[in-house]
N, C-alpha and C positions, 0 to 999 in steps of 0.2 A: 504494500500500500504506500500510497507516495507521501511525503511531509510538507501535504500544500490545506494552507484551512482556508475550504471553500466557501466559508460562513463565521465570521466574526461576534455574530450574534448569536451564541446559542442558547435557547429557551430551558428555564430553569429544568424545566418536565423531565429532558434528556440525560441531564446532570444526575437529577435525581433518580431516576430508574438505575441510570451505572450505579450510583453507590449502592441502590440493593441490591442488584448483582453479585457487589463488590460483599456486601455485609451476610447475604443469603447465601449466595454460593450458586445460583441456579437463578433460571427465568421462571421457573412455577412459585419458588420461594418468594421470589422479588414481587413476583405479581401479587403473592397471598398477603405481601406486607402494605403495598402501596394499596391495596383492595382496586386493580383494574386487572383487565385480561393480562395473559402470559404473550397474545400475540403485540399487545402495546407494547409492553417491555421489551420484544422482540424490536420491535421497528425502531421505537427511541434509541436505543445503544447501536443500531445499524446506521441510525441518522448521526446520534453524539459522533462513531467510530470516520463516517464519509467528513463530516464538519471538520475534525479534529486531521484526518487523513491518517490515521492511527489505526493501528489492531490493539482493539484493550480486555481481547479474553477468547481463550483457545477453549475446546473443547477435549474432555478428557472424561475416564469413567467415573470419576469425582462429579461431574459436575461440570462448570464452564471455571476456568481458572484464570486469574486476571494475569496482564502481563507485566513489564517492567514499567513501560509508559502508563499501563492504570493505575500502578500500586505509586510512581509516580507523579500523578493527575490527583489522587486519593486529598491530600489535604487540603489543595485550593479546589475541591469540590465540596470538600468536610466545610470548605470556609464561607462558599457560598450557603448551604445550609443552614450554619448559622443567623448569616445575615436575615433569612429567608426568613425564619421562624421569629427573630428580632424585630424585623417589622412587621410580622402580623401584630408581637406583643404589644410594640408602641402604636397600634394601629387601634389594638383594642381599650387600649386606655384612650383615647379621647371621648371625649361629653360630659355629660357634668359631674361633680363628685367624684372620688376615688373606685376606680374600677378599671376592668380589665385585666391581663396578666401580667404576674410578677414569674419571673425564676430564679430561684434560689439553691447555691450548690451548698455543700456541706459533704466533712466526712461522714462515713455509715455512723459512729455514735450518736454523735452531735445530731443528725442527721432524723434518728430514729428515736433518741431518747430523750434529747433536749430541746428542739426545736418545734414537734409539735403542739405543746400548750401557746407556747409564745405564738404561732401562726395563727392556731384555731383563735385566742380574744384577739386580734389583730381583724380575722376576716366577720368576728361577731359585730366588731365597732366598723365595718366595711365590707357589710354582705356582697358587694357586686366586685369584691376582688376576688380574681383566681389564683391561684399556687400550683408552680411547677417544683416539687422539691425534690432536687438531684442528689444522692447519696454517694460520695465516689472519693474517696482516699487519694484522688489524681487530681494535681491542682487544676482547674476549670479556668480557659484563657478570659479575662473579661474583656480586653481589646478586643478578642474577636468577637467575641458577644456570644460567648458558650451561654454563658448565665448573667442572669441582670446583676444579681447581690451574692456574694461571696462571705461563708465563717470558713475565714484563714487561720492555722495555727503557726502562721510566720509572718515577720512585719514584710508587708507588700512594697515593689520599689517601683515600680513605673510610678510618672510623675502624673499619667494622664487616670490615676485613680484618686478616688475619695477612700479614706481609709479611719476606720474608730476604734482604736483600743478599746477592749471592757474588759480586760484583767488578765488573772493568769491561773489558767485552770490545772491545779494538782491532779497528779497523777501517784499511785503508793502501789506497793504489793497485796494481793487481799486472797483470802480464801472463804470458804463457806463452811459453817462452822461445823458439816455434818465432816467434810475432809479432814480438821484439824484432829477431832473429836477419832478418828479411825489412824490417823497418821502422824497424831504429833503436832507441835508447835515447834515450830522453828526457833534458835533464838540467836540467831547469827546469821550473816549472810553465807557463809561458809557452809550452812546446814541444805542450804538450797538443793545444792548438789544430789541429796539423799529424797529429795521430793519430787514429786508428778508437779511438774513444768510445765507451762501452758506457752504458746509463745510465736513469735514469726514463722512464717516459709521463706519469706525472700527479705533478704537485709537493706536496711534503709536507714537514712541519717537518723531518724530519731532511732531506731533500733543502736545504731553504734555508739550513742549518745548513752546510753539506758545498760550497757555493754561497761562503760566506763566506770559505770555505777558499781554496779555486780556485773562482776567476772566471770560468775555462773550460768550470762543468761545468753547462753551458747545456742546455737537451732542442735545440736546434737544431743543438748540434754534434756531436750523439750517433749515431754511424750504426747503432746497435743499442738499438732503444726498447722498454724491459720493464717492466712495475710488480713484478714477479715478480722476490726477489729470487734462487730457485732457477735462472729461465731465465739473468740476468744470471750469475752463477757458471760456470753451464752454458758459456757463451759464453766467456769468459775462459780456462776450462778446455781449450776447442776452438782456442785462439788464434783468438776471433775480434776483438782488442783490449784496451784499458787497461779496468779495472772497479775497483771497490770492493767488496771483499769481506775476511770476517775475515781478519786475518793468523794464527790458529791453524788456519784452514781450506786457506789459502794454501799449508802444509808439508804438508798431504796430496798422494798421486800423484793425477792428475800435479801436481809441485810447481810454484808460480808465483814468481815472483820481485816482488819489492816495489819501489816507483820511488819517489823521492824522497821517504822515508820523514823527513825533519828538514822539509819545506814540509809535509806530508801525512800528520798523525794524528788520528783522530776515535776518541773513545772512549762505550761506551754501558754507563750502568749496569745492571748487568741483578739482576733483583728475581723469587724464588719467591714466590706470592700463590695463600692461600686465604682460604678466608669464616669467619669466628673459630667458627664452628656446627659445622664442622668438626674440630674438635681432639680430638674425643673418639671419631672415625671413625677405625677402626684401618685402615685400607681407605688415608683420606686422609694420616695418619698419618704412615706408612709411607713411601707414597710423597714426601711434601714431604721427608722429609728424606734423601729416596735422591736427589731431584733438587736439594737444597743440597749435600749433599757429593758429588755426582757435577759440578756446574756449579762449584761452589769449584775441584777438582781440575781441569776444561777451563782456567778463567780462569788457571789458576798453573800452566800448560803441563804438566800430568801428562798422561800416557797415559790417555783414557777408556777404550781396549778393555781 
């Protein structure tokens, strides 16, 4: 195929069927995602493929597999996308009063255990707003308009965001008290070693950080391997061993108990983050500062419900 683009303009449609190609693996999958025919998705990617003068997906017993130039095309079409969905959001807040979509990233904790009280009185005092709330341990671009509002547990550095400190959320070692009660108390970090371990799959700076702490908290000594930091909770919660998880989340049923909390504190600043474009979105508004003074009140041990 030659490398001449016969069409400059190409229609979002097109773009979008490649990426589910690209995400499904198949034209039936793509179609079941998009909800139109399989022979659409067919024609779009043969028109994207003439436009572009590219081949962006061989056919194999897998399925259709994409090629170098798709997998290469893959983020400035992941970029269009965003954009796509960004203006319906700003599209939908226009009219009177606070309304329309907000999206909101956040790790899986934060995500599943802290942030829905603060959202649901947020959308009570502003029924006609909606909520996308992303759960994802990967930080979310907001230049590119992955997500409207961001809970960062790092100070953000582009200059083109709005960013609000609300404190700094501890982190301890804990167990459930049916584990301690069967296995012991620890009373050193040195004793770790002899305990069911809860703990990473794959190593990451705050992991190396928490490493520096306890020397113990190896992925080899870990009888419970999660990158998930909701599965690890989950496990702790079940007495299935020691973990690290917040010590505000700790004091919820069932309560855990905290182990050698003067060898074992780790604290993470945590930062509300939007895109400065934003400020004048009553929509985004609204929400940034229902999720400062609702995270202010978490970090200083208030009652979120």
């Amino acid at each position: 195929m030659t490398q001449t683009l016969d069409n400059p303009r190409i229609g979002w449609e097109l773009v979008r069927s490649y990426l589910a190609v690209l995400q499904e693996g198949s034209l039936s999958g793509a179609a079941r995602a998009l909800d139109v025919t399989q022979p659409t998705v067919g024609r779009h990617v043969a028109a994207l493929e003439q436009a572009l003068g590219l081949a962006l997906f061989t056919r194999s017993q897998q399925g259709l597999l994409p090629t170098e130039a798709a997998l290469a095309l893959r983020p400035h079409a992941e970029a269009m996308g965003h954009s796509a969905a960004a203006l319906v959001r700003t599209a939908s807040g226009h009219g009177d009063g606070v309304r329309g979509t907000v999206r909101v990233t956040a790790s899986e904790v934060m995500g599943a255990e802290v942030l829905p009280p603060i959202l649901a009185r947020l959308q009570d005092v502003h029924p006609a707003l909606r909520v996308e709330l992303v759960l994802s341990n990967r930080v979310q671009d907001l230049l590119q308009r992955e997500a409207d509002i961001a809970i960062r547990m790092t100070e953000p550095r582009q200059d083109a965001l709005v960013a609000r400190r609300v404190g700094r959320v501890e982190l301890g070692l804990h167990a459930h008290p049916r584990y301690l009660q069967a296995h012991g108390t620890p009373a050193a970090l040195a004793e770790l070693r002899h305990h069911r371990l809860i703990g990473f799959d794959t190593e990451t700076p705050f992991v190396r950080a928490a490493q520096k702490a306890v020397p113990a908290w190896l992925r080899d000594h870990f009888a419970v391997r999660s990158d998930s930091d909701l599965a690890q909770l989950a496990f702790i919660r079940a007495g299935g061993g020691i973990g690290v998880c917040q010590t505000r989340l700790a004091r919820r049923a069932p309560a855990l108990v905290r182990l050698l909390p003067g060898e074992f504190a780790l604290g993470l600043d945590t930062w509300v983050v939007m895109h400065e474009d934003l400020r004048a979105s009553p929509r985004c508004k609204r929400a940034f500062d229902a999720l400062v003074q609702g995270l202010q009140q978490y970090v200083d041990g208030e009652d979120a419900t």
